[in-house]
C-alpha positions in Angstrom: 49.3 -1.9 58.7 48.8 1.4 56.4 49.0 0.9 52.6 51.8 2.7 51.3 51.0 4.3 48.4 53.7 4.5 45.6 54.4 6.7 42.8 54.1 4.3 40.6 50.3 3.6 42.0 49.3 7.1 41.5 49.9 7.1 37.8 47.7 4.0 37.2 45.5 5.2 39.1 45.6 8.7 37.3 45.9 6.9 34.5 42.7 4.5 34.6 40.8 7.6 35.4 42.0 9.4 32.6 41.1 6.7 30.1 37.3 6.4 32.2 37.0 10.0 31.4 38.1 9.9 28.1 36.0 6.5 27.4 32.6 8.0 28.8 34.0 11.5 26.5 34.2 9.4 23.7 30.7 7.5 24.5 29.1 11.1 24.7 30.5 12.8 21.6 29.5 9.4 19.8 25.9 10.0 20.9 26.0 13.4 20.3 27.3 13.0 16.3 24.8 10.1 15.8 22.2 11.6 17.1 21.1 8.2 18.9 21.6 6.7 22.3 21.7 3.1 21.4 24.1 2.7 18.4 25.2 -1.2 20.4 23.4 -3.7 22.3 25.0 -2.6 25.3 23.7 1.0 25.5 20.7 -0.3 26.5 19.7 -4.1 26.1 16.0 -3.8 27.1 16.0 -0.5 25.0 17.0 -2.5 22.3 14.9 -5.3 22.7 12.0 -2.6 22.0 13.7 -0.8 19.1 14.1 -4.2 17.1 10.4 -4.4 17.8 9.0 -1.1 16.9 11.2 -1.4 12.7 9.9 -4.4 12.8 6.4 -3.3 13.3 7.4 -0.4 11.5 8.2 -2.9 8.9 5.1 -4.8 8.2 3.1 -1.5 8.5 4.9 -0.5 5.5 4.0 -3.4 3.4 0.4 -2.8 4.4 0.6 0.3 3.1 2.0 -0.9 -0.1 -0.3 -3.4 -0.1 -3.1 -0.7 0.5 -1.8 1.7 -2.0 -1.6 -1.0 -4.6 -5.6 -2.0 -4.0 -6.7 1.2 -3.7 -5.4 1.8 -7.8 -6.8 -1.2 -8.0 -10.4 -0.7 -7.2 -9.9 3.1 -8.6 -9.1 1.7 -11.9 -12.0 -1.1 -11.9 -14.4 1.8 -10.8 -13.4 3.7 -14.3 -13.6 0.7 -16.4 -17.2 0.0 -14.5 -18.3 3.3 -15.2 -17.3 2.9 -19.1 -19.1 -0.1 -19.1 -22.4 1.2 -17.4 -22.0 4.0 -20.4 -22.1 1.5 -23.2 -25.1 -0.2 -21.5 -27.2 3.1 -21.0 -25.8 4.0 -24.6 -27.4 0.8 -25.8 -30.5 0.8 -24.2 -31.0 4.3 -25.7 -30.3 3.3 -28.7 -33.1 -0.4 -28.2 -35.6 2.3 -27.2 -35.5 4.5 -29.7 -35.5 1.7 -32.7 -38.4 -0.4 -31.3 -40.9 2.6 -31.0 -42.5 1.1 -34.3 -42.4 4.2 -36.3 -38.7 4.0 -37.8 -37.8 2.6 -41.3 -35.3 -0.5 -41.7 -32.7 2.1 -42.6 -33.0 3.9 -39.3 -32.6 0.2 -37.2 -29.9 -0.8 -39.7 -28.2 2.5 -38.3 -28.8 1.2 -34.4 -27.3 -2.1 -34.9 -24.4 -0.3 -36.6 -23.6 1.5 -33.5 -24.3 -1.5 -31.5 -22.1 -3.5 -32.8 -19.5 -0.9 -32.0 -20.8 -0.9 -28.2 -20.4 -4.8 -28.4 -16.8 -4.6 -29.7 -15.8 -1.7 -26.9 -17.7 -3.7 -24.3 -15.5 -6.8 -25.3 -12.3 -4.7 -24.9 -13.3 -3.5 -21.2 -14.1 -6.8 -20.7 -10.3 -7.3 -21.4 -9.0 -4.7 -19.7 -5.9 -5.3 -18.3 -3.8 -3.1 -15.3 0.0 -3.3 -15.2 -0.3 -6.7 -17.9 -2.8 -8.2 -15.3 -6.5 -8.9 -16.9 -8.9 -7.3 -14.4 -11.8 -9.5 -14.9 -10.2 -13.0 -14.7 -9.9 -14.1 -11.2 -6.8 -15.3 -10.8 -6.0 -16.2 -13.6 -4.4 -12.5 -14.6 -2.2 -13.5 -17.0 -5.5 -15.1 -19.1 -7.3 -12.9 -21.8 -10.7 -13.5 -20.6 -13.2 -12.5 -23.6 -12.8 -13.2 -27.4 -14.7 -11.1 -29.6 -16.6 -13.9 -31.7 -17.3 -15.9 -28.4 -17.8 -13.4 -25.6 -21.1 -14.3 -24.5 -20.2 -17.7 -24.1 -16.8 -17.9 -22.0 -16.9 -17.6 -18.4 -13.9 -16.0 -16.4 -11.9 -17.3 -13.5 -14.0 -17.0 -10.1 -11.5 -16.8 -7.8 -10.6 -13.8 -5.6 -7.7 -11.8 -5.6 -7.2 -10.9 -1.8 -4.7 -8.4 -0.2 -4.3 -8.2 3.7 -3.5 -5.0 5.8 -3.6 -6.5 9.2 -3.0 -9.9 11.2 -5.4 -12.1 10.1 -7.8 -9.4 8.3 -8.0 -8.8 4.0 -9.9 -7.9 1.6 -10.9 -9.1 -1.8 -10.5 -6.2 -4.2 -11.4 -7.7 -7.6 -14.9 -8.4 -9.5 -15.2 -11.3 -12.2 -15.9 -10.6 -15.3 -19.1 -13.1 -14.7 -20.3 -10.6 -12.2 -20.4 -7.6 -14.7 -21.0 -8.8 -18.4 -23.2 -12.3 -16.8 -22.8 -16.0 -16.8 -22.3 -17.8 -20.3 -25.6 -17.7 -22.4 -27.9 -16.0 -19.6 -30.8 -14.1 -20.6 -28.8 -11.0 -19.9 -25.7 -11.5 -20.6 -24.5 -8.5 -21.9 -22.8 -9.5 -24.7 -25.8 -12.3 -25.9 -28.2 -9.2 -25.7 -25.7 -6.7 -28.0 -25.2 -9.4 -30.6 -29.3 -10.7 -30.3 -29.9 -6.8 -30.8 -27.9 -6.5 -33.8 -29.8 -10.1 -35.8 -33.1 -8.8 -34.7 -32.4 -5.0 -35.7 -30.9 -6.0 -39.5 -33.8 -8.3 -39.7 -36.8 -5.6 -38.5 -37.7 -7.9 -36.3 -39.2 -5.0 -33.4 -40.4 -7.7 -31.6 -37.6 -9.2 -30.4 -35.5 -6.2 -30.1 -38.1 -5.5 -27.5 -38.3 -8.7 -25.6 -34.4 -7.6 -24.6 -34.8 -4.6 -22.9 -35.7 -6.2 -19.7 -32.6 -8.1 -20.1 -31.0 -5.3 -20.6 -32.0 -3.0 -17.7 -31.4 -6.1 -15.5 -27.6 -5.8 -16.8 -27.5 -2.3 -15.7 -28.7 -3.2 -12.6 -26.2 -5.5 -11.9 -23.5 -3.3 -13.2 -24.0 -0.4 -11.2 -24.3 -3.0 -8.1 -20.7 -4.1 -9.1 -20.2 -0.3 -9.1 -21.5 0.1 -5.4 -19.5 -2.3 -4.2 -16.1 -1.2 -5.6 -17.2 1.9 -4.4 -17.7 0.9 -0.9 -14.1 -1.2 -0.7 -12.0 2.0 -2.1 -14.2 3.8 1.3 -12.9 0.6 3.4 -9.6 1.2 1.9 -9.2 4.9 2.3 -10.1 4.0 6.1 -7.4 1.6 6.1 -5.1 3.7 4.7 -5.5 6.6 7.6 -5.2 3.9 10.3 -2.1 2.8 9.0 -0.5 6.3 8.8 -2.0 6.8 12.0 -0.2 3.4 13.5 2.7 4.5 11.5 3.2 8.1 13.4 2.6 6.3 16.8 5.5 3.5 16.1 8.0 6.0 14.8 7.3 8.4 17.9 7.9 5.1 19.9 10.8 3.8 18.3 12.4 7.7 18.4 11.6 8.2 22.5 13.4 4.6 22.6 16.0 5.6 20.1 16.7 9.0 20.1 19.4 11.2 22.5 17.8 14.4 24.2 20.6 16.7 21.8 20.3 19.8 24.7 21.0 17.2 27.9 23.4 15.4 25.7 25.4 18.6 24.5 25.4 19.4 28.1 27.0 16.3 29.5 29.7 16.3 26.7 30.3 19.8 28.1 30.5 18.1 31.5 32.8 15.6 30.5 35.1 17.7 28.2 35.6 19.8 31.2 36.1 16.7 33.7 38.4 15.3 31.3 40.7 19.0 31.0 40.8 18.9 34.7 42.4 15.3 35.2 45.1 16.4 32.6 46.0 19.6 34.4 46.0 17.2 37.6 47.8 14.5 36.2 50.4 17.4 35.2 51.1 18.1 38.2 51.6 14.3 39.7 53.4 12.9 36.6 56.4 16.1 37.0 56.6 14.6 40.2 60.0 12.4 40.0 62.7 11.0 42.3 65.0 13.9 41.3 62.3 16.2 43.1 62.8 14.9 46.0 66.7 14.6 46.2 67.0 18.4 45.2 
């Protein structure tokens, strides 16, 4: 037996797919204003399962970078405070040459262990340097003053290491102990025994034993400008770090924007679509709804 189809029928009907149109309209225009084709979970629930992923790698790329940033001023700023320190040492070694050629007076080494005592007292206050109220030289323990004038040659700093990671599983120690660049307590060439054994052995004209220091000394400056080399070679490990990051960075953003982002010209042109769609089912539904009971008794 037919169906017979009702007035009444006809307006759901034209009804329902007036509200379809105007629903998938709507879903358009949204798109279209956002500028995104998943602003819910049910857009696109695999798509979405990969956008949480990409800002969440996205994420933990930035911190690396922080993290890299914040080494990188770091190392720069221990590579300045190195170079100081290799400055003092040359200064002083000058200076050891010059007074134990055995031809100057008392007055000219009394002059020498002037200024050396003046290199001892800077070298103590690199030694203390600190970077954002963080002591540079103390291992860990940043928060400790490491060197005190009167007894620098005889404290030892914190070993530890102070490590900062910019992938899974994969960092990088980015300070040097103080032990490392000014030598253990009371070794031969410690640099601060050798500026204050310089300065007794100086007043007393003892050429002798100003002497028997400048092995010590050139050792010192060997080791410094080894500490040098090897902050210099992790701010080039960091500077490599830092372009694969922004590299990794790029690459998940251009993911997380194909998985993310509506194409504006075939999204403009479906809105036309459906604005026009959407104009033609109310001229259609015009003409059914005027239909009446009345129209059919005239």
């Amino acid at each position: 037996m037919a169906l017979r189809v009702t007035p009444g029928m006809m307006h759901r009907q034209m009804v329902r797919n007036m509200h379809s149109n105007l629903t998938r309209m709507d879903n358009r225009q949204n798109v279209l204003s956002t500028g995104m084709k998943l602003n819910k979970a049910s857009d696109d629930p695999v798509g979405i399962t990969y956008s949480l992923r990409y800002r969440s790698d996205l994420s933990i790329n930035d911190q690396y970078q922080r993290n890299a940033d914040t080494a990188k001023s770091w190392l720069d700023y221990t590579d300045t405070v190195l170079t100081q320190v290799n400055d003092m040492s040359q200064r002083a070694y000058e200076l050891l040459t010059q007074a134990v050629n055995g031809t100057n007076p008392q007055e000219a080494m009394n002059a020498c262990a002037i200024e050396l005592k003046q290199i001892y007292e800077q070298v103590v206050s690199l030694g203390n340097t600190q970077m954002n109220d963080k002591y540079i030289f103390n291992g860990q323990l940043t928060d400790v003053r490491p060197y005190d004038l009167a007894t620098a040659s005889i404290q030892k700093t914190d070993n530890m290491s102070i490590q900062y990671r910019f992938a899974e599983g994969a960092g990088l120690n980015i300070n040097i102990t103080g032990n490392e660049v000014f030598g253990e307590p009371k070794a031969g060439d410690n640099l601060f025994l050798v500026l204050q054994k310089l300065q007794d052995t100086l007043r007393s004209g003892n050429q002798d034993a100003a002497r028997s220091e400048l092995d010590n000394l050139k050792s010192r400056l060997v080791k410094v400008n080894e500490a040098r080399s090897t902050i210099g070679a992790k701010i080039n490990r960091i500077d490599l770090i830092s372009t694969r990051l922004t590299d990794l960075e790029l690459n998940l953003t251009d993911m997380q924007a194909k998985t993310e982002d509506a194409d504006m010209a075939e999204t403009i042109l479906k809105v036309k679509q459906d604005e026009s769609v959407y104009q033609a089912s109310l001229a259609t539904g015009a003409r059914i709804i005027q239909t009446s009971l009345l129209d059919y008794l005239r």
